[in-house]
N, C-alpha and C positions, 0 to 999 in steps of 0.2 A: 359255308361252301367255298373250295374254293373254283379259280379262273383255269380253265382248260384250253392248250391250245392244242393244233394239229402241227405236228413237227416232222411229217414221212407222209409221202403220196406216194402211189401206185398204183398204175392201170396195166393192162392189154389192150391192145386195138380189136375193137368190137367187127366182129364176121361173122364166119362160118367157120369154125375153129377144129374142123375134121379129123384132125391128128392131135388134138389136146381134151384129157380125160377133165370131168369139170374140177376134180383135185389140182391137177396140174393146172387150169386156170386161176383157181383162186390160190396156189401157190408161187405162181408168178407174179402177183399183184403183190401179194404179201412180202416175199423179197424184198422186189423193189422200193414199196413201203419204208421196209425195216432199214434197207440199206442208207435211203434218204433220210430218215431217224438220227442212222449212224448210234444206234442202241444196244445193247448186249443183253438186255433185261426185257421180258415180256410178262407181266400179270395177268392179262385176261384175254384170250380170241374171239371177238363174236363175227358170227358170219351171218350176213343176211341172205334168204333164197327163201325164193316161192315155189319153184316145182321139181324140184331133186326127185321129190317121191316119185311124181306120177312119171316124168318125163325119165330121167336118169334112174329109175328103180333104186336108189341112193337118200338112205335118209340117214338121220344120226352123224351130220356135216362137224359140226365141233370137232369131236374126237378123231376122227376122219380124217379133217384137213391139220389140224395143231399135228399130229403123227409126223403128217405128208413133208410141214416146212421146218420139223426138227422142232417143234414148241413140245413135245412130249409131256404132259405133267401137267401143265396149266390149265386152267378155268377154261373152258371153250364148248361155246353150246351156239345153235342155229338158231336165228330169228326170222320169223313168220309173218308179214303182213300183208297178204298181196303184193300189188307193185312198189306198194311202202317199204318194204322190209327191208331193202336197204339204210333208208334215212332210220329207221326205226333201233335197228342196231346201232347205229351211232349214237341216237341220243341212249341207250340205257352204257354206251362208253362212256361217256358224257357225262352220265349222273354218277358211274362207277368213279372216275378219275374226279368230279367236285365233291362227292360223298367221302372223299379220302379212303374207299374201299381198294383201290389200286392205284399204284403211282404210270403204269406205260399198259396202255388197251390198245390190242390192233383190231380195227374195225375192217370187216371185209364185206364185199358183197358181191357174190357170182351166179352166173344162170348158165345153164347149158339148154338149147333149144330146138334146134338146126336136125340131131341125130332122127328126130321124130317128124313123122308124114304129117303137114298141116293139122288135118283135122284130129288128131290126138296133142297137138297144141292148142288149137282153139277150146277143146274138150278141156285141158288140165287150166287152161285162161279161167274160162268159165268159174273154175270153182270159188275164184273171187267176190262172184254176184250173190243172189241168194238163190240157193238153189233149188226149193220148192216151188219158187214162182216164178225166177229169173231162169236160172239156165234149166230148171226141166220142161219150159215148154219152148224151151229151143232161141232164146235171146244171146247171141255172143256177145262179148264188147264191144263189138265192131255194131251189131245192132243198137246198142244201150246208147252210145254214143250218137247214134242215126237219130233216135228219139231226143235225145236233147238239141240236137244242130238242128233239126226240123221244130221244134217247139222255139230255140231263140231264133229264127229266121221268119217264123209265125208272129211271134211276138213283138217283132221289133223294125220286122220292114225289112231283112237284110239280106243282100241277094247273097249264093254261094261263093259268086267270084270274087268279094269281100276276104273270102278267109286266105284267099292266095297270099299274101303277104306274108302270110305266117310258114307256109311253106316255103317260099324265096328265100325268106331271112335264114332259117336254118338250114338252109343247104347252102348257099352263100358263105354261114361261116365257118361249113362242115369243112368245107377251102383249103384255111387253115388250120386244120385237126389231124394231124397225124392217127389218130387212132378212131376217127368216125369209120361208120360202113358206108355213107353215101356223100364224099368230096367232089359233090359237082353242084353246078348251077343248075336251077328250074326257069320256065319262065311262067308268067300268067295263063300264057297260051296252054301250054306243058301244063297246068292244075287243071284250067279247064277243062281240055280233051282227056285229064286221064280215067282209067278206070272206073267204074262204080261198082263201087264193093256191097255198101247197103245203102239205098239212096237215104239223103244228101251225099254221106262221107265217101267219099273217091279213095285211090291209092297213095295220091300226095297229099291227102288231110291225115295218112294215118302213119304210126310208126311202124318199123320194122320185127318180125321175128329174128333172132340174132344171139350169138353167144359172147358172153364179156366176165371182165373179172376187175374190177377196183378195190383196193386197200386203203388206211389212213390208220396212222397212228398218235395217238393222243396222250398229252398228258400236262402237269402241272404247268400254267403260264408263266409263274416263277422260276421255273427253273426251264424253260422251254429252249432260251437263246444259248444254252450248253451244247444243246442239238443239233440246232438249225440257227441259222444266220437269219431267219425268213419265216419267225411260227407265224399262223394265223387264228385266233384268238377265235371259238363260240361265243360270241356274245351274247344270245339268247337259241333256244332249244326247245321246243313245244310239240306237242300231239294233242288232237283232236279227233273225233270220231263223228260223223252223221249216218244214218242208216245206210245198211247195205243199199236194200229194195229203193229203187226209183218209185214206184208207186207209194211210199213210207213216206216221201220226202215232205215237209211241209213248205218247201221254198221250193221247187224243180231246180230252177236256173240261179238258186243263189248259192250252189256252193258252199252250206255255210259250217262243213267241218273245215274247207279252207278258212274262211272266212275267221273261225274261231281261232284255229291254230295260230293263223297269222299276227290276230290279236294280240294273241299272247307273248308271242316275241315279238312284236313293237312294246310291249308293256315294261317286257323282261330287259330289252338293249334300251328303254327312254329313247326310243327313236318315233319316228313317220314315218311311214311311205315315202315321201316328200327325200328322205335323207338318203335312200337305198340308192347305189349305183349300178348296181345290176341284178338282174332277177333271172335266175336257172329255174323257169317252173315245167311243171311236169305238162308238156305238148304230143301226150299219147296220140291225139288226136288236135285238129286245130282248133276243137270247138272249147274243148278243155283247157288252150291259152287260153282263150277267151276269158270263159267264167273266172278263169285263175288272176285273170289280171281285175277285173270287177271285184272279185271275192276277198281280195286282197290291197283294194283301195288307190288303186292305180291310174283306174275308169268308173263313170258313174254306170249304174247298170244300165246295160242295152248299148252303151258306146266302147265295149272291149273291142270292137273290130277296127275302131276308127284309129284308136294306134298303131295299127297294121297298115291300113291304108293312107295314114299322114308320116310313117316314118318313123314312127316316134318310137320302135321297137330295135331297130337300127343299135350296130355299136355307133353312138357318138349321139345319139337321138334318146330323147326324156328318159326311156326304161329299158335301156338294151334288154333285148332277151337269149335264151338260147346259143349266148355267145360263139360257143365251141359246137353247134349243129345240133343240141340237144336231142331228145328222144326220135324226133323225126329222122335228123338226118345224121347223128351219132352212133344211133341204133339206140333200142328200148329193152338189154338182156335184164327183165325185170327184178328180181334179187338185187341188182348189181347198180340199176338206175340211181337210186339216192346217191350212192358213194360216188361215181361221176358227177353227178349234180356238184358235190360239196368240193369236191379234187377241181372241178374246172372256176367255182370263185377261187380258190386257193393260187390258186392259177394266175388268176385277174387281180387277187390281190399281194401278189410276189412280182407282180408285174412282169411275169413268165409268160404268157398267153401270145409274143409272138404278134401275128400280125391282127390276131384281133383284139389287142390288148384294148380294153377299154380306159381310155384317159385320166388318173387321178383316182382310180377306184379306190376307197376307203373302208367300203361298207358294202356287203353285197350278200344276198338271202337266194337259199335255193327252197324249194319244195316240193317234196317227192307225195303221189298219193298213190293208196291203195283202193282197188276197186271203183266204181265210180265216182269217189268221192266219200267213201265211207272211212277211210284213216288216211289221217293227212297230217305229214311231219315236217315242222317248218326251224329252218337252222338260219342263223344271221350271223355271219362272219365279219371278221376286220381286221386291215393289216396292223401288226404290231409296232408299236412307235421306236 
């Protein structure tokens, strides 16, 4: 096999994107991609997206979007994973560019969301759960997640105004994010008093409905520095699966398709936990840092909060997280979430990120998942020497 690097990023600023078709979002991403590439050659499109169907009455995105940014001809098909689907198309780039099945994959990943009245979002969310037991008797994500924050606050002693931290931190770094939907400061106070959506989760434990488009384009590490002055290298690439159904689980609170994933690419880079510089994981919700930093060996279980509450989540503190305002405060256009996850360590390790560049990063893992915890796709990146 060989070494794959990412040689082209491209985003959109995540909003309300009222005057852009979701073609024309994730043909902006891809540009801009392509153009940072600096490539004239494209072998493969894949686009990631969860609810085109339901939401945009748009499905069959490959053929679609390759037309839309002039790729006419090439390989180009939609990928499926819930909230995953972003990361999830990256890694079958990933295996296309090591498998030597293509030398240049543009990876994309877009959602359009915003066009549709909440609860036909909520509605097309759902169908990530199971739907015989989860969403037909009326459980959203936003409930699924209630059950978990209320079971590890049961569990473990831990009041709600513990999770603020996790809310601060990324909107703090949303600051500096030119392309977040929410660049403002929170306070405690501000978590506390806000909303309650399904008790425990309030409006600032949970991410945003929102429309976005990210690109990246990949290809041989060998010949990477042709492109880009600045590739950054997959070092390991993994998926893992645990059951849709929360009542299926045999761990509740352990996460353990993160868990598994994660495994894998520490195995895959010969790395730690211990080694990572920063972690983009998927903060749909706050409760879901949580388990994500547990799940993944960061905290022993039941102490994933106290890294929020000692700092340690902080750029400049043990595991920075959510550097760039992540899912909270960057916005969550689900398709789309992985490909920002992976574009903002690339970021951090081009040492592009600006004023939240995190210090000496070398080594830096994102994880996007799908549904609550039922596919979970973990990427470990690093800057090339």
């Amino acid at each position: 096999m060989r070494d794959v690097s990412i040689i082209g990023i491209g985003q959109t600023p995540v909003g309300e994107h009222w005057e852009r078709s979701l073609k024309e979002l994730a043909g902006d991403a891809i540009q801009a991609a392509i153009k940072d590439a600096q490539i004239e050659r494209v072998d493969v499109l894949y686009v990631g997206n969860m609810c085109s169907g339901t939401l945009n009455g748009q499905e069959h995105l490959g053929a679609l979007i390759s037309d839309w940014v002039g790729l006419r001809g090439v390989e180009a098909v939609k990928i499926e994973a819930a909230c995953g689907s972003g990361a999830a198309a990256l890694r079958l780039g990933y295996v296309a560019v090591a498998g030597e099945l293509a030398d240049f994959v543009v990876v994309a990943g877009v959602e359009k969301m915003t066009d549709r009245p909440g609860e036909q979002v909520t509605a097309a969310l759902a169908m990530a759960s199971d739907g015989d037991f989860e969403a037909q008797n009326g459980l959203s994500f936003v409930a699924l997640n209630a059950l978990l924050m209320r079971r590890y606050m049961h569990e473990y002693g831990v009041p709600h105004r513990d999770f603020a931290p996790f809310a601060i931190n990324a909107h703090k770094n949303a600051i500096g994010n030119p392309c977040a939907l929410f660049p403002h400061a929170v306070t405690a106070e501000d978590f506390c008093a806000a909303k309650m959506i399904a008790d425990p989760v309030n409006l600032l434990d949970s991410s945003p409905v929102c429309d976005g488009a990210a690109a990246v384009v990949l290809c041989p590490t060998e010949i990477a520095r042709q492109f880009n002055a600045r590739p950054v290298r997959i070092r390991a690439s993994s998926a893992a699966t645990d059951t849709i159904a929360l009542h299926d689980r045999r761990d509740l609170l352990g996460l353990e398709g993160a868990s598994l994933s994660a495994s894998k690419a520490y195995g895959q880079a010969k790395v730690t936990p211990k080694d990572i510089d920063l972690f983009e994981l998927h903060d749909a919700f706050t409760i879901m840092s949580v388990l994500s930093l547990e799940a993944c060996g960061f905290a022993e279980r039941g102490r994933g909060v106290r890294l929020g509450t000692q700092g340690d989540i902080a750029i400049g503190g043990q595991i920075p997280i959510t550097t760039m305002g992540g899912l909270k405060a960057r916005g969550h256009p689900v398709g789309a979430t992985g490909i920002y996850q992976v574009i903002e360590v690339a970021l951090q390790l081009r040492e592009q990120a600006g004023a939240n560049q995190v210090r000496n990063a070398r080594l830096g893992m994102a994880q996007n998942i799908g549904g609550s915890g039922a596919t979970v796709v973990t990427t470990i990146l690093e800057a090339v020497e």
